[in-house]
CHARMM-style PDB file with segment names, atoms N, HN, CA, C and O in Angstrom:
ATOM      1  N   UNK     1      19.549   1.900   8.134  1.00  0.00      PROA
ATOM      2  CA  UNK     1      18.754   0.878   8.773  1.00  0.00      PROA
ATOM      3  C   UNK     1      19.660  -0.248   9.202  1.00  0.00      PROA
ATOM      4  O   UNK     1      20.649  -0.379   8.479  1.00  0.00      PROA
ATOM      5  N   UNK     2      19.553  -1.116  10.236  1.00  0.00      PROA
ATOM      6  HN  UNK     2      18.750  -1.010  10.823  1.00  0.00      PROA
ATOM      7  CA  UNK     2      19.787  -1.965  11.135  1.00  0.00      PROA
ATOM      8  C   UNK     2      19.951  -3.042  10.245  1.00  0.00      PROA
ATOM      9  O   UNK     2      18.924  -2.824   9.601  1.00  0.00      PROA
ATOM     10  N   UNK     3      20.345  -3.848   9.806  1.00  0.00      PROA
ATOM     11  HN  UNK     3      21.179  -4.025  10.329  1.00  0.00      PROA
ATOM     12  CA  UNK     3      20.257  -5.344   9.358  1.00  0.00      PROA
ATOM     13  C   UNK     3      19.917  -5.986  10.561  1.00  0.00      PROA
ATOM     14  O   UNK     3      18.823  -6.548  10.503  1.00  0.00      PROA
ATOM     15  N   UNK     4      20.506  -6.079  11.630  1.00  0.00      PROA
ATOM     16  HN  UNK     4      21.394  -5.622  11.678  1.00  0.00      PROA
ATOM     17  CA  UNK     4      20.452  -6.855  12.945  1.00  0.00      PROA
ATOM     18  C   UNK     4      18.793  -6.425  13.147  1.00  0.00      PROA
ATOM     19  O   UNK     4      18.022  -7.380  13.240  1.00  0.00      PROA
ATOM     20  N   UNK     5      18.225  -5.098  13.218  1.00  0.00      PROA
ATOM     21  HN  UNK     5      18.851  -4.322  13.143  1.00  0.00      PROA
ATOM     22  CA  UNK     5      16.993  -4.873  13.443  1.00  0.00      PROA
ATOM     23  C   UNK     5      16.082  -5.909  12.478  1.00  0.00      PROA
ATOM     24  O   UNK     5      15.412  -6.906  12.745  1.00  0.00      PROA
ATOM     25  N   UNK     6      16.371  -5.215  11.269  1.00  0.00      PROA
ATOM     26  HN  UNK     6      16.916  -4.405  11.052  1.00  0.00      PROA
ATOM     27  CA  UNK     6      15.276  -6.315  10.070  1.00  0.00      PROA
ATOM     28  C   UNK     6      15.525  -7.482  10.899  1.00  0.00      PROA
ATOM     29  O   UNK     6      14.510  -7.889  11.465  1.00  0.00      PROA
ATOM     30  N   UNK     7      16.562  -8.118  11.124  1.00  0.00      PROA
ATOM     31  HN  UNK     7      17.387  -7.787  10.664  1.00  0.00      PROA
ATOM     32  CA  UNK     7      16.647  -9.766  11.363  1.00  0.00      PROA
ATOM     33  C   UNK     7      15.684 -10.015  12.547  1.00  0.00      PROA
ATOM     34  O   UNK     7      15.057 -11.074  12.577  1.00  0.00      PROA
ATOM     35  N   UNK     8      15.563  -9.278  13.329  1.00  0.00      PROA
ATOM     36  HN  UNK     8      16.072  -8.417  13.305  1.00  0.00      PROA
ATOM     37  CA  UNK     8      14.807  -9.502  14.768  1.00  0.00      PROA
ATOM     38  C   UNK     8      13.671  -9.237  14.263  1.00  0.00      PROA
ATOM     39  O   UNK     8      12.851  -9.995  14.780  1.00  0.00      PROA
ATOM     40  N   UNK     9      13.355  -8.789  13.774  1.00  0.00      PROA
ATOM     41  HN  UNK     9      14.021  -8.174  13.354  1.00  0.00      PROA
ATOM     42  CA  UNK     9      12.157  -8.736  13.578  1.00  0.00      PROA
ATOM     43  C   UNK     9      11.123  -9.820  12.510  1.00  0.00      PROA
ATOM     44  O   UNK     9       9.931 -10.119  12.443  1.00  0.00      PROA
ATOM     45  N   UNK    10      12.334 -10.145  11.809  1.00  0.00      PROA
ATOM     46  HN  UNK    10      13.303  -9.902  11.863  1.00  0.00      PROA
ATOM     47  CA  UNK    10      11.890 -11.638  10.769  1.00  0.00      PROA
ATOM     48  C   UNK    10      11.841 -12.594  11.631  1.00  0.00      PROA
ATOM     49  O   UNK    10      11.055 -13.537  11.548  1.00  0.00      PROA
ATOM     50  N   UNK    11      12.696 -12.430  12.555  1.00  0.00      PROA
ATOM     51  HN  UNK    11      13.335 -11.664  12.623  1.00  0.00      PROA
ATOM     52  CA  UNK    11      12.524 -13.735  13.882  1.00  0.00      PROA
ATOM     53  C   UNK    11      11.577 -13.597  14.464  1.00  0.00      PROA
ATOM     54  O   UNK    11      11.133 -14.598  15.026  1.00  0.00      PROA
ATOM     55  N   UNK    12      10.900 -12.410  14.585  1.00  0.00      PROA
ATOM     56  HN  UNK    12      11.261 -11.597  14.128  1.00  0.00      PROA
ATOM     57  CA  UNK    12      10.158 -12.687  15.897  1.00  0.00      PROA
ATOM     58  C   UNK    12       8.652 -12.584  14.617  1.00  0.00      PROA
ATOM     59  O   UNK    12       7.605 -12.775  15.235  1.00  0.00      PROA
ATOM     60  N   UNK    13       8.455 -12.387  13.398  1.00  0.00      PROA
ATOM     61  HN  UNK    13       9.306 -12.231  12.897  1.00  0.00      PROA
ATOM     62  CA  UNK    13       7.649 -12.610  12.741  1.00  0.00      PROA
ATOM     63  C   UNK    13       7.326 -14.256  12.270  1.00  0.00      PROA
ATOM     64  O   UNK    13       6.270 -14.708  11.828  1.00  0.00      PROA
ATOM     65  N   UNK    14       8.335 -14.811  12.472  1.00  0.00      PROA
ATOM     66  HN  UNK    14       9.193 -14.444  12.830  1.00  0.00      PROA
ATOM     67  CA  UNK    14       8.528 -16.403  11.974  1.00  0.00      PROA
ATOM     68  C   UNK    14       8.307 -16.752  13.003  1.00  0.00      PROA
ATOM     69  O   UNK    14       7.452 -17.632  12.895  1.00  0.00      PROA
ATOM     70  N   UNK    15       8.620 -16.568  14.254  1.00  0.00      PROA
ATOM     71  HN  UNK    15       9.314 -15.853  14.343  1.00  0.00      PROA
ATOM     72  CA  UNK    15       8.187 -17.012  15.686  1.00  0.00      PROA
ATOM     73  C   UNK    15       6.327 -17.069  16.059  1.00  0.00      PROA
ATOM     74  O   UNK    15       5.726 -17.878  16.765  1.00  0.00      PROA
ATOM     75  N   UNK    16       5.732 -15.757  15.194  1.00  0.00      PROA
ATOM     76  HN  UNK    16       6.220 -15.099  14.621  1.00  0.00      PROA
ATOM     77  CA  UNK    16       4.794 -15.649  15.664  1.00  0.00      PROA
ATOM     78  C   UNK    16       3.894 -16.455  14.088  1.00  0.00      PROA
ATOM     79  O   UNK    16       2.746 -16.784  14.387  1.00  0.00      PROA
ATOM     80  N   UNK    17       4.091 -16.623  13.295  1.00  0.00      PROA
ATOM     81  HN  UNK    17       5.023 -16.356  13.052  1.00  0.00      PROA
ATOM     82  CA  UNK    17       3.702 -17.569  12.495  1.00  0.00      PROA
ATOM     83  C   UNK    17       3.285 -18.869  12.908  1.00  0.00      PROA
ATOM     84  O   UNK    17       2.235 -19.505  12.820  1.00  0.00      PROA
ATOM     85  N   UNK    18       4.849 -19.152  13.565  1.00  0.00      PROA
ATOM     86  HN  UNK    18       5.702 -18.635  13.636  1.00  0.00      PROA
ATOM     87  CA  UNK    18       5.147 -21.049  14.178  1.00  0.00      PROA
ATOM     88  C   UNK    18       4.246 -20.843  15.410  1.00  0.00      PROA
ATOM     89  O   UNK    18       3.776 -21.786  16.046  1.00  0.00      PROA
ATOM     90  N   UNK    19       4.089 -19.863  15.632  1.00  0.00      PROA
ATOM     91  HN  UNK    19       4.471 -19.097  15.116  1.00  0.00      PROA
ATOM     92  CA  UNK    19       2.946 -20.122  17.223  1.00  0.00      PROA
ATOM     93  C   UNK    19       1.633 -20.253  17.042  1.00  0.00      PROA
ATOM     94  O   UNK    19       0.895 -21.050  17.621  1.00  0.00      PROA
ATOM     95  N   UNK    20       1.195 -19.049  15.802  1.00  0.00      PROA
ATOM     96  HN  UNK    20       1.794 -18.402  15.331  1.00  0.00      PROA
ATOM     97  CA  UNK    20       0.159 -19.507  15.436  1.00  0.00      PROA
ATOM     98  C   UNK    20      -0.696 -20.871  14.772  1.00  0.00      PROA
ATOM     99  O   UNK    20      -1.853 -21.283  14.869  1.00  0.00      PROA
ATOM    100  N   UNK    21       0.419 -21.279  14.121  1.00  0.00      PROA
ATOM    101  HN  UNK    21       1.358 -20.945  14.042  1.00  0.00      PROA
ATOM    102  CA  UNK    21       0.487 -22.747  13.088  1.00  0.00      PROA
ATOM    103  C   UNK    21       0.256 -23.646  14.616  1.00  0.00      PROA
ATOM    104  O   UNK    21      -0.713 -24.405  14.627  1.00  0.00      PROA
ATOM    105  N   UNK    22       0.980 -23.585  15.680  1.00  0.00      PROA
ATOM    106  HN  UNK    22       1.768 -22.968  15.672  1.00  0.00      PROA
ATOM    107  CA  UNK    22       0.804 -24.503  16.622  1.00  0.00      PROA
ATOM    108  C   UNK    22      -0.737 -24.360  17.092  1.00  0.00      PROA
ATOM    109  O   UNK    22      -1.522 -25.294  16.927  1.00  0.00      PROA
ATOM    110  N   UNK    23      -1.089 -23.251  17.632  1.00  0.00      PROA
ATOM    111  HN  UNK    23      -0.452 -22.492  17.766  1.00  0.00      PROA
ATOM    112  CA  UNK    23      -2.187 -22.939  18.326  1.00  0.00      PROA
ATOM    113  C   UNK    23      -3.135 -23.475  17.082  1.00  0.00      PROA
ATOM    114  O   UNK    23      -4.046 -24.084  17.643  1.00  0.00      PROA
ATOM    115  N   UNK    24      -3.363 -23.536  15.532  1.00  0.00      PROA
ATOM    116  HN  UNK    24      -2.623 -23.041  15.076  1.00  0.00      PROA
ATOM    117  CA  UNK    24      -4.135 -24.571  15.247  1.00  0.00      PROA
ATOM    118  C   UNK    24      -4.123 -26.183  15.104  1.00  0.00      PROA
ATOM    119  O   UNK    24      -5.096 -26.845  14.741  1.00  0.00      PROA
ATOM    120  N   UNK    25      -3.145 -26.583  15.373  1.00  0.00      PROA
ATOM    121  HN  UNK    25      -2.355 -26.046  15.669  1.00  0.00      PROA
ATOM    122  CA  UNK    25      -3.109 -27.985  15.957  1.00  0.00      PROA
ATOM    123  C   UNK    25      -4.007 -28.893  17.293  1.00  0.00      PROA
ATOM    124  O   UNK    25      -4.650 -29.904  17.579  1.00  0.00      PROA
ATOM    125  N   UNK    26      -3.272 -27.222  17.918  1.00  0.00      PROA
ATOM    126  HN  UNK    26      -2.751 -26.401  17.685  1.00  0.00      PROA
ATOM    127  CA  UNK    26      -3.253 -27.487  20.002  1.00  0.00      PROA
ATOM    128  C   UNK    26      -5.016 -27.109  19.513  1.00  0.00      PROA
ATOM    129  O   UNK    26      -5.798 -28.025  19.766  1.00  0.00      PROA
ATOM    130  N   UNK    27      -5.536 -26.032  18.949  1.00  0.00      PROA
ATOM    131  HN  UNK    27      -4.901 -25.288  18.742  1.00  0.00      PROA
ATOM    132  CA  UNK    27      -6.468 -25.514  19.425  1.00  0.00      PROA
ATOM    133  C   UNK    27      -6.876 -24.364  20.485  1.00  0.00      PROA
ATOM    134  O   UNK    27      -7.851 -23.996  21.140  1.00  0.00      PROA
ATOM    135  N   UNK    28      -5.598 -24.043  20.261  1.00  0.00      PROA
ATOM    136  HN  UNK    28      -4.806 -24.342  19.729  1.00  0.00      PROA
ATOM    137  CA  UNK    28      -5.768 -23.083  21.833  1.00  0.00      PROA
ATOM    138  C   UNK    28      -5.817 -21.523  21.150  1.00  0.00      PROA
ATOM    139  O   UNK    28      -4.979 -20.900  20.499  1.00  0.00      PROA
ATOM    140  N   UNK    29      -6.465 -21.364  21.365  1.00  0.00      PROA
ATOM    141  HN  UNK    29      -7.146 -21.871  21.894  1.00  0.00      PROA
ATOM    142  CA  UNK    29      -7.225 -19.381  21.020  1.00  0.00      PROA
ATOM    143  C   UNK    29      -5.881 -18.493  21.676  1.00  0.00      PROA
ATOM    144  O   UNK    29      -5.721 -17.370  21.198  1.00  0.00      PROA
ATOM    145  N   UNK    30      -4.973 -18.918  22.679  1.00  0.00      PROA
ATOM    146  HN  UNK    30      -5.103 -19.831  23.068  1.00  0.00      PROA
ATOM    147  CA  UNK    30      -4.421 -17.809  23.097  1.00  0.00      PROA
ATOM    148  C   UNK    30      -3.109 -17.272  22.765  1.00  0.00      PROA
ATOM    149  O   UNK    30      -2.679 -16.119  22.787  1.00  0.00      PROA
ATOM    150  N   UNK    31      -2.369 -18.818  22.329  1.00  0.00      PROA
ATOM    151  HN  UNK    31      -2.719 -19.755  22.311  1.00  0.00      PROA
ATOM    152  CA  UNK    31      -1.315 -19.346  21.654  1.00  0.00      PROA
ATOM    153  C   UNK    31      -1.466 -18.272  20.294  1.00  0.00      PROA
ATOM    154  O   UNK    31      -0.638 -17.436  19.933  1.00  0.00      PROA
ATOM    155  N   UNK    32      -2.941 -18.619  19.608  1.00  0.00      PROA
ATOM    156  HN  UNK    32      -3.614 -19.298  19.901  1.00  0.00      PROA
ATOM    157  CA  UNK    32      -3.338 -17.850  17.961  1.00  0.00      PROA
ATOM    158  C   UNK    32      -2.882 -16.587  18.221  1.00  0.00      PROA
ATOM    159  O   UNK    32      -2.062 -16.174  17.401  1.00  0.00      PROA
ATOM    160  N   UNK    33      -3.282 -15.556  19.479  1.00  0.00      PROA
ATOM    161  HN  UNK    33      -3.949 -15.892  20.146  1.00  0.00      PROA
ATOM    162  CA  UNK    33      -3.412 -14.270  19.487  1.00  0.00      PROA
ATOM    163  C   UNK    33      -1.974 -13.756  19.981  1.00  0.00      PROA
ATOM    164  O   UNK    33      -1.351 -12.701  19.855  1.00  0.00      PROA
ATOM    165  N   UNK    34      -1.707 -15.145  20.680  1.00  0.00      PROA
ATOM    166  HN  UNK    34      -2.212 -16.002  20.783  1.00  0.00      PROA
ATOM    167  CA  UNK    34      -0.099 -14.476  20.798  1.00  0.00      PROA
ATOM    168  C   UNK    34       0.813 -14.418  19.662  1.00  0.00      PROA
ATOM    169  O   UNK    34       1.588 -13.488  19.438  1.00  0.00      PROA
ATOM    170  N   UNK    35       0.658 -15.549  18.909  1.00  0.00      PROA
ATOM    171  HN  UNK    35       0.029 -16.304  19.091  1.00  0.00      PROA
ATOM    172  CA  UNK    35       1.319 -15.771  17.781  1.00  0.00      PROA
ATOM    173  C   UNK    35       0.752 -14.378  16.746  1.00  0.00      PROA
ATOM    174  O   UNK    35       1.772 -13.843  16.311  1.00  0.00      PROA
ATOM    175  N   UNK    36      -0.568 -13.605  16.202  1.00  0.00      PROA
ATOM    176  HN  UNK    36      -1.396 -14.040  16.556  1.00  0.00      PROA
ATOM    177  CA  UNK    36      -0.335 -12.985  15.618  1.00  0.00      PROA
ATOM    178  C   UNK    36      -0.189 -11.441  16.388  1.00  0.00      PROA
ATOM    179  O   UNK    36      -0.227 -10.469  15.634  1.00  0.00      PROA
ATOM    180  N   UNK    37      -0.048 -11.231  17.639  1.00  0.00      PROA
ATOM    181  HN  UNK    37      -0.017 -12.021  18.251  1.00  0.00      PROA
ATOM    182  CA  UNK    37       0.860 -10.177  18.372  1.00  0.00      PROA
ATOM    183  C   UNK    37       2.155 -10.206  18.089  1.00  0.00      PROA
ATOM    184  O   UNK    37       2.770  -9.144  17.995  1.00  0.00      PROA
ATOM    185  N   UNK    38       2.720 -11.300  17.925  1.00  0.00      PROA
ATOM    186  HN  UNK    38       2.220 -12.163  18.002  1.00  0.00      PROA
ATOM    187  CA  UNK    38       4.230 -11.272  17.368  1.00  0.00      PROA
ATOM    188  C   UNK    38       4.585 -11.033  16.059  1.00  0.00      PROA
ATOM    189  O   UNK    38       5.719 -10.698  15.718  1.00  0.00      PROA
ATOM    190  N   UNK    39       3.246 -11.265  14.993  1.00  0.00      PROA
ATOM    191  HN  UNK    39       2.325 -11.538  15.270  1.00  0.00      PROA
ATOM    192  CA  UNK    39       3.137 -11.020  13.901  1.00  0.00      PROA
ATOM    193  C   UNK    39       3.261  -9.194  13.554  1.00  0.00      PROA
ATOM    194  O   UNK    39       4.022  -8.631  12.767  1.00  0.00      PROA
ATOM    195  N   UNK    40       2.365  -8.686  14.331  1.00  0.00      PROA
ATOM    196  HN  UNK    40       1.747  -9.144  14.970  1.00  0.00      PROA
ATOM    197  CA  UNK    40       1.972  -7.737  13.891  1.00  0.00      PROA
ATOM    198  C   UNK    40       2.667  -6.423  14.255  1.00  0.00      PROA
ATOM    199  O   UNK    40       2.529  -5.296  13.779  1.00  0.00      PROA
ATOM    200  N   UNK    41       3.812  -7.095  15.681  1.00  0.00      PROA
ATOM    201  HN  UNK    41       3.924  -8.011  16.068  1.00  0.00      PROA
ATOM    202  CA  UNK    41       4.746  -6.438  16.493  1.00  0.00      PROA
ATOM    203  C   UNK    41       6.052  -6.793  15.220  1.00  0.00      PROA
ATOM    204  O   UNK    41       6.753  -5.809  14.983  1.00  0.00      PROA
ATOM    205  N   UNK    42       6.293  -7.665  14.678  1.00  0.00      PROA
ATOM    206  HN  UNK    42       5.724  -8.464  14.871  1.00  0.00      PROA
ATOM    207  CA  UNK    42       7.584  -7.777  13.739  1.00  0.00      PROA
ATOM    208  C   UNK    42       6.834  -6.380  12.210  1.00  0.00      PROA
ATOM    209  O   UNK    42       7.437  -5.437  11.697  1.00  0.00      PROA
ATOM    210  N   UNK    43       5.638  -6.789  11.999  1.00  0.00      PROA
ATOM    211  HN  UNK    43       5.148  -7.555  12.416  1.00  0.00      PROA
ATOM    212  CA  UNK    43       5.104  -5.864  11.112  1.00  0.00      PROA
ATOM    213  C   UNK    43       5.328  -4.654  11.435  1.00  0.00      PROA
ATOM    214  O   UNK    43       5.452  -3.943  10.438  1.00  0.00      PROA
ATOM    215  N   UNK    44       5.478  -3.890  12.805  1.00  0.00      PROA
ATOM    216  HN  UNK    44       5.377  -4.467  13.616  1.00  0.00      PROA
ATOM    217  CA  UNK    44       5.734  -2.648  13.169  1.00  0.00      PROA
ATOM    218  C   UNK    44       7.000  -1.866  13.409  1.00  0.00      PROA
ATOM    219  O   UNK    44       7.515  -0.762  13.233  1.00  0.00      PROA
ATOM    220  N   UNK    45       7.294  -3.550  14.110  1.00  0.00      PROA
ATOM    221  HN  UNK    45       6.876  -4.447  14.252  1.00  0.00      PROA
ATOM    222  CA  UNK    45       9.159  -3.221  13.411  1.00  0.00      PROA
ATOM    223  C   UNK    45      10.087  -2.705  12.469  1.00  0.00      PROA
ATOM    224  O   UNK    45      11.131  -2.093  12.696  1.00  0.00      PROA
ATOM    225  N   UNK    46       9.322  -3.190  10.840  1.00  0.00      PROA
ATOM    226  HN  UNK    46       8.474  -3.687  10.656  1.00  0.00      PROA
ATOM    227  CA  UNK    46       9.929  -3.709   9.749  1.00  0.00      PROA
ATOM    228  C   UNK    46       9.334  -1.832   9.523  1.00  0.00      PROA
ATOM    229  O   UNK    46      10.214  -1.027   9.220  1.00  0.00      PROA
ATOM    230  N   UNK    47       8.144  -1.407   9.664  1.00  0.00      PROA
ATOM    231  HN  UNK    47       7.429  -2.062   9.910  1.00  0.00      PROA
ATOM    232  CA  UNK    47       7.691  -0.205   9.172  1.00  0.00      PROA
ATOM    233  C   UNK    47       8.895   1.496   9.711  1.00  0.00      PROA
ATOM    234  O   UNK    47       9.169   2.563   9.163  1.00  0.00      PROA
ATOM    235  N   UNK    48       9.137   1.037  10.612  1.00  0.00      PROA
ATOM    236  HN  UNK    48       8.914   0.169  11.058  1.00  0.00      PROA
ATOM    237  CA  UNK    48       9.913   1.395  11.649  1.00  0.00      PROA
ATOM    238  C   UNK    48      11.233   1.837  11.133  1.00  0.00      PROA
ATOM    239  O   UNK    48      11.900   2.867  11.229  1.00  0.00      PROA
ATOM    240  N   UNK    49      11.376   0.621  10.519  1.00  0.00      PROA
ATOM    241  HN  UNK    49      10.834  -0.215  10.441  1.00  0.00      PROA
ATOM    242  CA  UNK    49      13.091   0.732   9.749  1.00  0.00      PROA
ATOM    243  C   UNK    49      12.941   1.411   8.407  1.00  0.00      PROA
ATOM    244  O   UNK    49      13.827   2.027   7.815  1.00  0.00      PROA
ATOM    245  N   UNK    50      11.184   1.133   7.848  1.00  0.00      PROA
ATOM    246  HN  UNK    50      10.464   0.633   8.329  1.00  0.00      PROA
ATOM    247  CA  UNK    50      10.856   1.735   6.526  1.00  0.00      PROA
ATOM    248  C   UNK    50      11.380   3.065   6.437  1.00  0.00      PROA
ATOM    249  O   UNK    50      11.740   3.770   5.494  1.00  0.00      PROA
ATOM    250  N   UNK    51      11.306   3.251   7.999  1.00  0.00      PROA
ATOM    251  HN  UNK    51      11.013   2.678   8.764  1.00  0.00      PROA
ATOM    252  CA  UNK    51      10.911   5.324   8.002  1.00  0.00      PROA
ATOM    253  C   UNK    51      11.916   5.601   7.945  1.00  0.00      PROA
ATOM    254  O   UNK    51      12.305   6.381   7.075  1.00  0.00      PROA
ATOM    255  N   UNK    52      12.788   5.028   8.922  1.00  0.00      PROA
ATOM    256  HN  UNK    52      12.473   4.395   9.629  1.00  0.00      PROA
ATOM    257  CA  UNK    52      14.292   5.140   9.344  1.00  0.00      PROA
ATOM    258  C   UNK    52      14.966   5.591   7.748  1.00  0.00      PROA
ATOM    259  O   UNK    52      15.499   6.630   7.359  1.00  0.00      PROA
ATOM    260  N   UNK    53      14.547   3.798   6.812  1.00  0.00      PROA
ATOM    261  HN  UNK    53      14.114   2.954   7.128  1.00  0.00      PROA
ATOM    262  CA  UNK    53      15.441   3.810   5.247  1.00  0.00      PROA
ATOM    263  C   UNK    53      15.014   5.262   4.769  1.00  0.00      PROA
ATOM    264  O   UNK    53      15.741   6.068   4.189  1.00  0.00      PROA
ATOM    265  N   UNK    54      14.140   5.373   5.009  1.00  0.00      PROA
ATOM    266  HN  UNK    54      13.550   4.718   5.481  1.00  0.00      PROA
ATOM    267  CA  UNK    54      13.397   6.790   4.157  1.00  0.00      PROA
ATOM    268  C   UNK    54      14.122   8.001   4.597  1.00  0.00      PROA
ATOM    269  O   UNK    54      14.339   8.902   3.786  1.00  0.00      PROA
ATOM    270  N   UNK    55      14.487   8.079   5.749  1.00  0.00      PROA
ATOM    271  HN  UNK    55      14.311   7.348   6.408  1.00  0.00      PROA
ATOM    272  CA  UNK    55      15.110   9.287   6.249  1.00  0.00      PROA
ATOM    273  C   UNK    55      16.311   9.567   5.829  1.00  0.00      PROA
ATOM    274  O   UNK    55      16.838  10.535   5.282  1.00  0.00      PROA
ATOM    275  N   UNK    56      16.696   8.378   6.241  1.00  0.00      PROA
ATOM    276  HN  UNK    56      16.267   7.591   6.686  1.00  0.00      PROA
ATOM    277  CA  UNK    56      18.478   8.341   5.424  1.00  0.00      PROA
ATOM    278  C   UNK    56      18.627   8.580   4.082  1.00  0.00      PROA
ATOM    279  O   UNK    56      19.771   8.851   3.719  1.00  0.00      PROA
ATOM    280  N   UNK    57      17.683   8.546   3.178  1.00  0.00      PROA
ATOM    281  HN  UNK    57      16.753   8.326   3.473  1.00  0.00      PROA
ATOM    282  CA  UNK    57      17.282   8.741   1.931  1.00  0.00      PROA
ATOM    283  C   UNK    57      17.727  10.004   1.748  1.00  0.00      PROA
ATOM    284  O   UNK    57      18.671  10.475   1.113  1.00  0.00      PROA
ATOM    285  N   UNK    58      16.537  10.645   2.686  1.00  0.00      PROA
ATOM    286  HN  UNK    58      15.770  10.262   3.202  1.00  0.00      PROA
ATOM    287  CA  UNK    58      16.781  11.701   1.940  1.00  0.00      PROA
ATOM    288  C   UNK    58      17.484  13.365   2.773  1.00  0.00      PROA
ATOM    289  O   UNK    58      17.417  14.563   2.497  1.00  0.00      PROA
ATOM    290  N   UNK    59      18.327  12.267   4.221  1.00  0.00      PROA
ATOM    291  HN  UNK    59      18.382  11.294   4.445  1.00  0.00      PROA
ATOM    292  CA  UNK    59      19.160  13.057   4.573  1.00  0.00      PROA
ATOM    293  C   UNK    59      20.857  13.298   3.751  1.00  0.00      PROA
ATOM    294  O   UNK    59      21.555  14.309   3.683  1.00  0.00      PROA
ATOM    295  N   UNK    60      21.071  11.945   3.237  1.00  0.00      PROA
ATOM    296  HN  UNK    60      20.504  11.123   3.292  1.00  0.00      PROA
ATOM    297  CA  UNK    60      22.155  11.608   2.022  1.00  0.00      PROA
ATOM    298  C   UNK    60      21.863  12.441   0.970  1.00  0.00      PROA
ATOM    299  OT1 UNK    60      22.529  12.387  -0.064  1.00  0.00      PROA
TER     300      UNK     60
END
């Protein structure tokens, strides 16, 4: 697995956190849905690399 991958993907999970946290300030509904699209896109990421770790597992 990627370290550089995990990292992008903690970024773009912390990205979509801080967008959401904004969009309840601003109030804005679209900001929220973008922010947890980025959430849920870093969540798919991270699963991604799960499979990856898993493979290498048990190709080693």
């Amino acid at each position: 697995m990627s370290t550089e991958d995990r990292a992008k993907a903690t970024a773009k999970n912390i990205e979509g956190k801080a967008q959401e946290a904004m969009s309840n300030v601003t109030g804005d509904p679209e900001d929220k849905a973008e922010g947890k699209a980025k959430q849920n896109e870093a969540e798919a990421r991270h699963a991604v690399e799960d499979v990856k770790d898993k493979a290498k597992e048990i190709i080693d």
